[in-house]
ROKEMAR-644889 format. One record per residue (C-alpha): residue number from 1; x, y, z. Coordinates in steps of 0.05 Angstrom, whole numbers. Example, Ala and Ser with C-alpha at 12.3 -4.5 7.8 and 13.67 -1.06 7.14 Angstrom:
// residues 2
1 246 -90 156
2 273 -21 143
//
This chain:
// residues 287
1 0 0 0
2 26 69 -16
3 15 132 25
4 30 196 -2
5 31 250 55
6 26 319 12
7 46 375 67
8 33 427 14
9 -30 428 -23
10 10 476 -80
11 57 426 -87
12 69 394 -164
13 71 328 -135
14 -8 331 -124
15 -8 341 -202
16 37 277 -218
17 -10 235 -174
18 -71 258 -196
19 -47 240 -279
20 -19 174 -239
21 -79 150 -210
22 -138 196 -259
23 -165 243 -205
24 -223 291 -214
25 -189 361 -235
26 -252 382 -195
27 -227 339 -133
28 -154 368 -144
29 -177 436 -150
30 -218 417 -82
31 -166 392 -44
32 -124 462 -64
33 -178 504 -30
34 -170 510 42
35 -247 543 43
36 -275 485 19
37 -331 457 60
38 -326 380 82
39 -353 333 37
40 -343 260 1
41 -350 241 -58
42 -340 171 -90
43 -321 150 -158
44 -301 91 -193
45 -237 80 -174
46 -225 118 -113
47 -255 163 -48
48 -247 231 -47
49 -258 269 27
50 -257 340 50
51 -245 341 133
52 -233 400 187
53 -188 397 240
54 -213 446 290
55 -155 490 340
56 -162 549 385
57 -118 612 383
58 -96 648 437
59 -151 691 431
60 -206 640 431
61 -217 654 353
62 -227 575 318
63 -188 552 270
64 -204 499 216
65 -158 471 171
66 -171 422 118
67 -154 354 108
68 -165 326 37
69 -164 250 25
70 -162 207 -32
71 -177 131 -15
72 -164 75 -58
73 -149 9 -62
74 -86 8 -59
75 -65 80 -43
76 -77 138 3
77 -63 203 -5
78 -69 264 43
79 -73 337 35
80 -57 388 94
81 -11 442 117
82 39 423 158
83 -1 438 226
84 -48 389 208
85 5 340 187
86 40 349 260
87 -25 337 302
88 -53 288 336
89 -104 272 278
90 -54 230 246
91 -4 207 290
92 -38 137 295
93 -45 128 229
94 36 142 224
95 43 93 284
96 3 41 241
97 41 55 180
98 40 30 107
99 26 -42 131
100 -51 -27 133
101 -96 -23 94
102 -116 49 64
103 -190 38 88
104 -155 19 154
105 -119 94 152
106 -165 133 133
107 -216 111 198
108 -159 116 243
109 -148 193 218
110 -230 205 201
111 -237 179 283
112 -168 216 314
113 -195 282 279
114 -272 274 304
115 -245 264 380
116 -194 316 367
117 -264 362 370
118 -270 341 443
119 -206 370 471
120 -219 430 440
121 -286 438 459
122 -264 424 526
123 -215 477 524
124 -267 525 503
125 -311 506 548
126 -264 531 610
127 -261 604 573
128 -335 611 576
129 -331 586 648
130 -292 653 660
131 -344 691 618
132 -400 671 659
133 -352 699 727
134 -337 768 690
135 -410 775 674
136 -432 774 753
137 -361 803 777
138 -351 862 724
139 -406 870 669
140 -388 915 612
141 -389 923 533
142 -324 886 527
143 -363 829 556
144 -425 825 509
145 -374 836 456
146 -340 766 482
147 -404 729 481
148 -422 746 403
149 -354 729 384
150 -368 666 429
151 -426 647 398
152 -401 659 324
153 -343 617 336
154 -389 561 362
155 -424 576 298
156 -372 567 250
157 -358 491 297
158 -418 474 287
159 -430 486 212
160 -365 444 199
161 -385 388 251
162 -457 378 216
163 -419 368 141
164 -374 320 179
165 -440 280 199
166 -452 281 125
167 -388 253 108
168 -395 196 151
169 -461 183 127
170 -443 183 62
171 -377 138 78
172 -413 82 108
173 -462 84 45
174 -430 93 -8
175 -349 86 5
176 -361 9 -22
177 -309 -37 -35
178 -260 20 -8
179 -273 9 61
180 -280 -67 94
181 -348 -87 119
182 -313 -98 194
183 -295 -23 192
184 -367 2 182
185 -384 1 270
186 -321 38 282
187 -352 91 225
188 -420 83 271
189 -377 104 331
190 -347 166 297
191 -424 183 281
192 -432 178 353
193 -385 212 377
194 -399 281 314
195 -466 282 356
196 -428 283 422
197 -386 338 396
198 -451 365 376
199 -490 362 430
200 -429 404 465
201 -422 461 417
202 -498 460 434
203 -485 464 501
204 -441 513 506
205 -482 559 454
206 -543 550 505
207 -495 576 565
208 -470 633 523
209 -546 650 513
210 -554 648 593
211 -498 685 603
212 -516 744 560
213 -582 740 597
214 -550 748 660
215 -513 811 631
216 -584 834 615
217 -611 823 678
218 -542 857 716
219 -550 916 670
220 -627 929 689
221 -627 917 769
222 -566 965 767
223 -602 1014 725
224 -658 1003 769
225 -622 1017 838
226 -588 1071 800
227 -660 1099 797
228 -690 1084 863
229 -635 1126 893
230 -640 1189 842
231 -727 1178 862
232 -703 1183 935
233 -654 1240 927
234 -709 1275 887
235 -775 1265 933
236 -727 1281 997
237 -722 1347 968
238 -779 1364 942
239 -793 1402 1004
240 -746 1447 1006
241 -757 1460 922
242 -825 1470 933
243 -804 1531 1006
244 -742 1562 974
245 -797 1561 907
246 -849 1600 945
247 -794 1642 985
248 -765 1665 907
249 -839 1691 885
250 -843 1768 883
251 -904 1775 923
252 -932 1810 980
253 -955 1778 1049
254 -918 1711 1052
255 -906 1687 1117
256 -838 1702 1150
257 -817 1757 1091
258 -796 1814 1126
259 -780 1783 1200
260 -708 1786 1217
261 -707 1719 1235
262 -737 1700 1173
263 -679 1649 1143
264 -680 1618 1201
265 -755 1604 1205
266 -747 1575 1137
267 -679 1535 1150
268 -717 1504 1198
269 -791 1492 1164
270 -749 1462 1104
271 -710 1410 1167
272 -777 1395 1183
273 -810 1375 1124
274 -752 1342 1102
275 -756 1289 1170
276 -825 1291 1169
277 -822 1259 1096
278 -764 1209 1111
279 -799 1183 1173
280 -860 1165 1118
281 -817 1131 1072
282 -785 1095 1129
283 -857 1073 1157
284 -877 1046 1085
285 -807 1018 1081
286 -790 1049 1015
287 -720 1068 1045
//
């Protein structure tokens, strides 16, 4: 069995194998395109499959690469960059090496990719963890920014986890003679566990939803306590508005006007109102 591990999807060696063993210039052109979505697609004489290996950045931002396979039967050959080609997604497939049989390789690297979604997941998982603290500890813009870049992260994971449930559909229906009957519960499994992973991303965009609910809900009782104090502040003194109002008015015979203790009567009318309305909002508990 050959294996032909292309670490460069540019490279000129795709071209010689392709004329070597009559590939698609469609699936060539495919497997040159790191946008394209995954997808299988049998012919004749061989099995042509589009994966995404999923990684996290620093900054939580995913990162899908592609993994292009052509499966025949007596050849494989991959398609990657070289960060692909170093991860765990097919270092047991090197470990098995040439001796098995291609159908063989490809499920060991179509299964270490699929749980490869786990870790990640996992990983991502602990960052909204933190979210959901910073939401209750320190609520802010920068926060709801997090959660929609969150949730179109999960997005983008999810969209590429739901074409790699198609691929294994079509795989255990159509790959044929390509891939050995005994193989076709371990392709079961990896349907499994896509859902799994699926079910998680689900998760996680459900928390994300919670969470920005929670901001919601932070950012309304504080605009709400914000406002029962300015209500308080206000109706406290309304009294002495509503004295120094009728003290300003140009008008004869108001009570106090021309005394010489006059600012002092007032001063102290304005005290007494003033307790006079706290002890009511104290007795009706509003305080």
């Amino acid at each position: 069995m050959s294996w032909y591990a292309i670490t460069d999807p540019k490279d000129p060696k795709l071209d010689e194998l392709a004329g070597m063993f009559n590939f698609h210039p469609l699936h060539v052109e495919d497997a040159r395109n790191p946008d394209e979505r995954p997808k299988a697609e049998r012919t004749d004489d061989y099995l042509f499959v589009i994966l995404k290996a999923l990684s996290f950045t620093g900054d939580n931002e995913a990162h899908l690469s592609s993994l292009s396979m052509f499966v025949g039967i007596d050849f494989l050959i991959t398609v990657c960059n070289d960060e692909v080609a170093s991860s765990l997604a097919l270092a047991r497939a090197h470990r098995a090496g040439t001796d098995q049989k291609p159908g063989t390789l490809f499920y060991f690297i179509f299964d270490d990719l699929v749980d490869s979604y786990f870790n990640a997941i996992d990983k991502f998982s602990d960052h909204v963890d933190e979210l959901q603290d910073r939401v209750l500890d320190a609520p802010g813009p920068a926060v709801v920014q997090e959660i929609f870049d969150h949730k179109r992260v999960l997005s983008e994971v999810r969209r590429s986890l739901v074409n790699i449930r198609d691929v294994c559909i079509y795989v255990q229906r159509e790959a044929g003679s390509l891939i050995d009957e005994g193989l076709h519960p371990y392709f079961r499994d990896i349907y499994d566990h896509i859902i799994r992973n699926l079910d998680s991303v689900e998760m996680e965009r459900d928390l994300l939803t919670s969470t920005l609910d929670v901001y919601l809900s932070s950012v309304a009782n504080r605009t709400n306590e914000v406002m029962k104090v300015l209500t308080v502040v206000s109706t406290v003194a309304l009294p002495c508005l509503v004295i120094s109002s009728i003290y300003g008015m140009n008008v004869k015979g108001i009570p106090f006007l021309d005394s010489p203790y006059g600012m002092l009567y007032v001063a102290l009318m304005m005290a007494a109102t003033t307790a006079i309305l706290l002890i009511i909002l104290k007795k009706f508990r509003w305080l």
